[in-house]
C-alpha positions as CSV (number, residue, x, y, z in Angstrom):
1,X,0.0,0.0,0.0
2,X,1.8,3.1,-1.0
3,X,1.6,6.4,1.5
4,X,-0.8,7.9,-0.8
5,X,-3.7,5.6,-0.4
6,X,-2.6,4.9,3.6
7,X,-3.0,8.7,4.7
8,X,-6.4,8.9,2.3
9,X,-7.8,5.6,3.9
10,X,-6.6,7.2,7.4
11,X,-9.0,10.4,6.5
12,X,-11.9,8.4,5.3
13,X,-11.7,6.4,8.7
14,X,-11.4,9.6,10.7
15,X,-14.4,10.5,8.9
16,X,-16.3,7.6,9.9
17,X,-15.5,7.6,13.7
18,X,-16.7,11.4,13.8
19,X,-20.2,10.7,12.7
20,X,-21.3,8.7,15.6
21,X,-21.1,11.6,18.6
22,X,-23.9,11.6,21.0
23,X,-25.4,14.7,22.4
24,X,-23.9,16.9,24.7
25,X,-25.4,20.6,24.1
26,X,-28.7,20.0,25.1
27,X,-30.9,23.3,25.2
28,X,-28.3,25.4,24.1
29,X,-28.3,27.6,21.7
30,X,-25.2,28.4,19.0
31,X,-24.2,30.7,16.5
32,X,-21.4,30.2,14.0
33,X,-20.2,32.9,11.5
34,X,-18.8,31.6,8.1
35,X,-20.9,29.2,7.5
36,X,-21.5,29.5,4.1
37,X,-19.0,27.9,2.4
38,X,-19.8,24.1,1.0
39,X,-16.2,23.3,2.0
40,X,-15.5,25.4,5.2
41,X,-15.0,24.6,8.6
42,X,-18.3,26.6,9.4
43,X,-20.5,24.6,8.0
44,X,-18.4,21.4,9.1
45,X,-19.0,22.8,12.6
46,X,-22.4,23.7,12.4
47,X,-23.2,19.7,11.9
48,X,-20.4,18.7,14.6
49,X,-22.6,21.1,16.4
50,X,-26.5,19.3,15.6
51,X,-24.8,16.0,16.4
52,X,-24.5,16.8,20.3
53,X,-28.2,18.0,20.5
54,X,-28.4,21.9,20.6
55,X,-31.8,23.1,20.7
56,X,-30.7,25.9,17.7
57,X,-28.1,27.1,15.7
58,X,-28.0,30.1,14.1
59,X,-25.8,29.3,10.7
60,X,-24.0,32.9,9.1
61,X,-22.6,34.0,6.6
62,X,-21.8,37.3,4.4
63,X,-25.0,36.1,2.0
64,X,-27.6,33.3,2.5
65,X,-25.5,31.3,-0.2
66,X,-26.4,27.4,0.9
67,X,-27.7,28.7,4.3
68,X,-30.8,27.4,3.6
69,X,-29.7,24.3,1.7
70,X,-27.7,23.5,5.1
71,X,-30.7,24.2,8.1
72,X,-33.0,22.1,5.8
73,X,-30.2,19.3,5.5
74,X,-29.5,19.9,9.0
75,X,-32.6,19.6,10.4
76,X,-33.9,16.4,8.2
77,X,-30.6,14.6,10.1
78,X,-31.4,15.9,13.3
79,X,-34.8,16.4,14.6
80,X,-35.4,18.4,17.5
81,X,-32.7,20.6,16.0
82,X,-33.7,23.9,14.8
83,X,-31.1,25.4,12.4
84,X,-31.9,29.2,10.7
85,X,-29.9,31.0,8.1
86,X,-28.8,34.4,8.8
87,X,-27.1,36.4,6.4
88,X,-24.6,38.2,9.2
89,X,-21.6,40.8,8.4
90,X,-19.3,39.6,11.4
91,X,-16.9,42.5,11.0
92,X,-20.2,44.9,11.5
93,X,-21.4,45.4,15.1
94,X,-25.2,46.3,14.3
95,X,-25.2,42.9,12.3
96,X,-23.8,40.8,15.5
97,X,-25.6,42.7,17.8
98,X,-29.0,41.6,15.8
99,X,-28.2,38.3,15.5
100,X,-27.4,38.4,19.5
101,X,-30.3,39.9,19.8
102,X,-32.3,37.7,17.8
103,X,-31.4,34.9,19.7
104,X,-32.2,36.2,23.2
105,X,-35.2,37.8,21.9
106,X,-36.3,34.2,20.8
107,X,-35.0,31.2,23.0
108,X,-34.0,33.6,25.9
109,X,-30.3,32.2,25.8
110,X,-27.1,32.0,24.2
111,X,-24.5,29.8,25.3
112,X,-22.1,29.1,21.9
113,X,-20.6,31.6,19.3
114,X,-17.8,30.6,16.8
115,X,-16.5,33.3,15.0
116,X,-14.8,31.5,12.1
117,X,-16.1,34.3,9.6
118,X,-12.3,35.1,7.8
119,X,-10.2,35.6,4.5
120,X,-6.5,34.4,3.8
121,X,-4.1,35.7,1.1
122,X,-1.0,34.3,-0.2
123,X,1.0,37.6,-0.7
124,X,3.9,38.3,0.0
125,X,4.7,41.8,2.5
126,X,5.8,44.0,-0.4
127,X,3.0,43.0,-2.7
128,X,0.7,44.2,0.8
129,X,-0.3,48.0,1.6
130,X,-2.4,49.4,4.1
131,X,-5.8,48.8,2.4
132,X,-5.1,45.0,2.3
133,X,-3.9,44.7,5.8
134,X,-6.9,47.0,7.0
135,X,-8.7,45.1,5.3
136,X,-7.2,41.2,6.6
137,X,-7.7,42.7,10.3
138,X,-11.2,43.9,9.9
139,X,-12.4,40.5,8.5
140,X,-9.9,38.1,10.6
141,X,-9.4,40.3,13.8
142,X,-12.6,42.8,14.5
143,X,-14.8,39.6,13.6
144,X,-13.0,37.8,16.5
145,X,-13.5,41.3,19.0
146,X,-16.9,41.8,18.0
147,X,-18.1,38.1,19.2
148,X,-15.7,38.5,22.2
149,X,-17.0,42.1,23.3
150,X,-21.1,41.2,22.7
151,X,-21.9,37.4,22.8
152,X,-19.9,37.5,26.6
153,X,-22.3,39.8,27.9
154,X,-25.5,37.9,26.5
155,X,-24.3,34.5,27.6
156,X,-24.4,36.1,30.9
157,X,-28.2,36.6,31.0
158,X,-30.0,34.1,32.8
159,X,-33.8,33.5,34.0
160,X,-34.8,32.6,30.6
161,X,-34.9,29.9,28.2
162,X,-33.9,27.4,31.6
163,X,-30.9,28.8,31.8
164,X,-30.2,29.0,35.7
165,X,-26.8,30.2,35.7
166,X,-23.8,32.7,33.9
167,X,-21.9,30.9,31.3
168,X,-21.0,30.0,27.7
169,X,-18.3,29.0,25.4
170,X,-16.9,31.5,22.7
171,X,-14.4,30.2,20.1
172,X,-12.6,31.9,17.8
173,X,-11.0,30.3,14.4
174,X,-7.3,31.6,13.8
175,X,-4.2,29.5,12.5
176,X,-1.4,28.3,13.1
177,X,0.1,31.2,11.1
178,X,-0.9,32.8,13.8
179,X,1.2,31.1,16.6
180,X,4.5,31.7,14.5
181,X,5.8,32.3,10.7
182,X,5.9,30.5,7.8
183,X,2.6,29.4,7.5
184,X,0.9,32.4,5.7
185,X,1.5,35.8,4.5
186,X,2.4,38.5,6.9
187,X,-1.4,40.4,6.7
188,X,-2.9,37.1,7.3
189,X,-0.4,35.8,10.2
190,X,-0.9,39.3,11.9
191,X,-4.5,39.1,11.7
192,X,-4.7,35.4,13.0
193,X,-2.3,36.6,16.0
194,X,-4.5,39.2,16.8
195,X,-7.3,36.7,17.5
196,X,-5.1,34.8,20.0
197,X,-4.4,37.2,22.0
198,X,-8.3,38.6,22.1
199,X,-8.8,35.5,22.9
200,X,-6.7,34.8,25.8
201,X,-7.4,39.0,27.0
202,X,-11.1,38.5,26.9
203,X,-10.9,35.2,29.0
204,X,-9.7,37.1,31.6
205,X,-12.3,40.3,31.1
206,X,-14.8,37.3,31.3
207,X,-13.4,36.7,34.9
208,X,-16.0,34.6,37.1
209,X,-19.1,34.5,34.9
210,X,-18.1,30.9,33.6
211,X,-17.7,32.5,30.2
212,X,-15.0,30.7,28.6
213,X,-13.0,32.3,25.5
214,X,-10.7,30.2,23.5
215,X,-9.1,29.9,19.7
216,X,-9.0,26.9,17.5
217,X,-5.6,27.3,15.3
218,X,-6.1,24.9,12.0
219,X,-3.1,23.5,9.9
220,X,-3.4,22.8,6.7
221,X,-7.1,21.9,6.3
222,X,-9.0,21.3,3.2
223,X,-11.6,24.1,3.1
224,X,-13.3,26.7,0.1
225,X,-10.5,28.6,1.0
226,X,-7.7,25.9,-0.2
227,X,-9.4,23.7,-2.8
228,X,-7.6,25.3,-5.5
229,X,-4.6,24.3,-3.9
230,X,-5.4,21.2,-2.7
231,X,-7.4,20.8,-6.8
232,X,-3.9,22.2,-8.4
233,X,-2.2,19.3,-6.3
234,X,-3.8,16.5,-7.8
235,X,-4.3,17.6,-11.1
236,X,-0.3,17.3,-11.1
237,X,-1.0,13.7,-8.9
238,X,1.1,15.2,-6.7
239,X,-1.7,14.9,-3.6
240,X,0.0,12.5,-1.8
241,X,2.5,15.2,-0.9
242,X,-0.1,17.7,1.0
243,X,1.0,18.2,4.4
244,X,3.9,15.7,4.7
245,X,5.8,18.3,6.5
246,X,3.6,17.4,9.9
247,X,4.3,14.3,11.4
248,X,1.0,13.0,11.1
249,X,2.1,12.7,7.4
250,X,-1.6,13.7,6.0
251,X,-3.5,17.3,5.7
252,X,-6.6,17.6,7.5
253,X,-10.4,17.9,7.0
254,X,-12.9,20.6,8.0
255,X,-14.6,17.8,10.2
256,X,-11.8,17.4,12.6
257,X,-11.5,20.9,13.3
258,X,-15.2,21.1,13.6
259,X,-15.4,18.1,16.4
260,X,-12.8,20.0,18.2
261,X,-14.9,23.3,18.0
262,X,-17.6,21.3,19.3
263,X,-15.6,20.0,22.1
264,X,-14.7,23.1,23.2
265,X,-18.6,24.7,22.8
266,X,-19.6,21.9,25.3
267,X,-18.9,21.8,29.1
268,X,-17.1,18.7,28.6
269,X,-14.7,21.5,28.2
270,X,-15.9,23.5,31.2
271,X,-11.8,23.9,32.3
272,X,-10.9,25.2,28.8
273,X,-10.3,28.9,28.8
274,X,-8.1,31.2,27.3
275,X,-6.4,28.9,25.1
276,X,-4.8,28.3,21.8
277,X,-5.2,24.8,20.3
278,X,-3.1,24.1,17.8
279,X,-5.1,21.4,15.4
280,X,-2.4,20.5,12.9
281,X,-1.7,17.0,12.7
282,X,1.7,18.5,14.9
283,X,3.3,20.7,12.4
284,X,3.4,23.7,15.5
285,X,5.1,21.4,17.5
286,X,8.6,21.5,15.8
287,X,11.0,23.4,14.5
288,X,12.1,22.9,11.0
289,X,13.9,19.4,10.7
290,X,15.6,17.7,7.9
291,X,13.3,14.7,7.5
292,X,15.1,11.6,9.6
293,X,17.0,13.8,11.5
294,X,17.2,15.6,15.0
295,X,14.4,13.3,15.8
């Protein structure tokens, strides 16, 4: 069996196992920005999401663009499991406040928002200016503050919905660009290590209200925003080669970033806060090596 077909049979397995979760979000309610794309981690989250029982989820993006394809998909798998498509701009603060809003307004509650709304870039930092960068941190970054600054506050209100006490799990997408270089251009790596830190800041700002804040830092993970990479690769049946620098020797799919945001959303976390988790098969966790040495 060559390392092609081992690492491809490894992801369909991985696939598999993921689909049989039992619920663990029962009555809570979620909302998860970039959603929209067929390919993204969004919408791979909003299912990891349905699978552990949530009473709704509130699915985002820029446009309704296979929103509604998703909620109806979404809620023919799981009954009981209300999913709506909102078309949200998550670097706006009227939009987030109204889908906050919305939410209270209508279950009383909101215990889960993923901010995973983002763009990436390949340039390099002379072909950047101040537009683009402005640009990478209002879509990457302000996204990430906005959910930090108002969904805290509204996963504090209780009395409503049976919600009894303070609490709630925001988690914020960034990359592991965003922990150190050479894993995306210097607008984009800024931008994703601005998120870390808001994340870690606001963990602290959420102090005793059992509000947890954490980001969820993705290697290299087949998504809308890499399929022409990941489509370039195998039209040159070079494939196999995708992500051999990691020394789980395979790149990754949206679904195992999604059951980790899912983790994290649920209070089997409930000791998770202010983190950065690295999901990225281990590439983080080394510095360069000459392959079969230093080892």
């Amino acid at each position: 069996m060559t390392s092609s077909s081992s690492a491809n049979d490894r992801v369909g397995q991985i696939a598999a196992h993921l689909a049989a979760i039992g619920p663990s979000l029962k009555d809570k309610i979620c909302i998860v920005t970039g959603a929209g794309s067929m390919w993204g981690i969004g919408r791979a989250t909003v299912y990891a999401l349905a699978k552990r029982g949530p009473k709704a989820i509130y699915a985002t993006d820029l446009t309704l663009e296979n929103l509604d394809e998703l909620s109806k998909d979404v809620e023919a798998q799981y009954p009981g499991v209300q999913c709506i498509g909102r078309a949200v701009n998550a670097a706006k603060s009227e939009d987030v406040i109204r889908i906050i809003d919305e939410a209270i307004e209508t279950y009383g509650r909101l215990d889960v928002f993923f901010a995973n709304a983002g763009i990436a870039t390949g340039t390099t930092l002379q072909a950047e200016d101040e537009a683009s960068f402005m640009n990478m941190m209002s879509v990457n970054a302000l996204s990430a503050f906005l959910a930090c600054r108002y969904a805290g506050p509204a996963m504090q209100i209780t009395g409503k919905g049976g919600k009894d006490r303070s609490g709630g799990s925001i988690i914020c997408t960034s990359s592991v660009a965003g922990i150190r270089s050479g894993a995306g251009s210097p607008e984009y790596s800024a931008s994703k290590a601005a998120v870390i830190n808001l994340c870690q800041t606001s963990a602290f700002q959420y102090a005793g209200t059992d509000v947890r804040v954490n980001a969820i830092c993705p290697g290299l993970i087949e998504t809308g925003m890499t399929k022409s990479t990941f489509d370039y690769a195998r039209s040159r049946g070079s494939a196999n080669k995708i992500g051999q620098l990691n020394p789980t020797r395979r790149y990754g799919v949206a679904a195992e970033i999604a059951n980790v945001v899912a983790f994290l959303a649920s209070e089997e976390a409930s000791y998770v806060n202010g983190q950065a988790i690295a999901v990225d098969g281990g590439l983080s966790a080394s510095l360069p090596i000459v392959p079969g040495k230093f080892h």
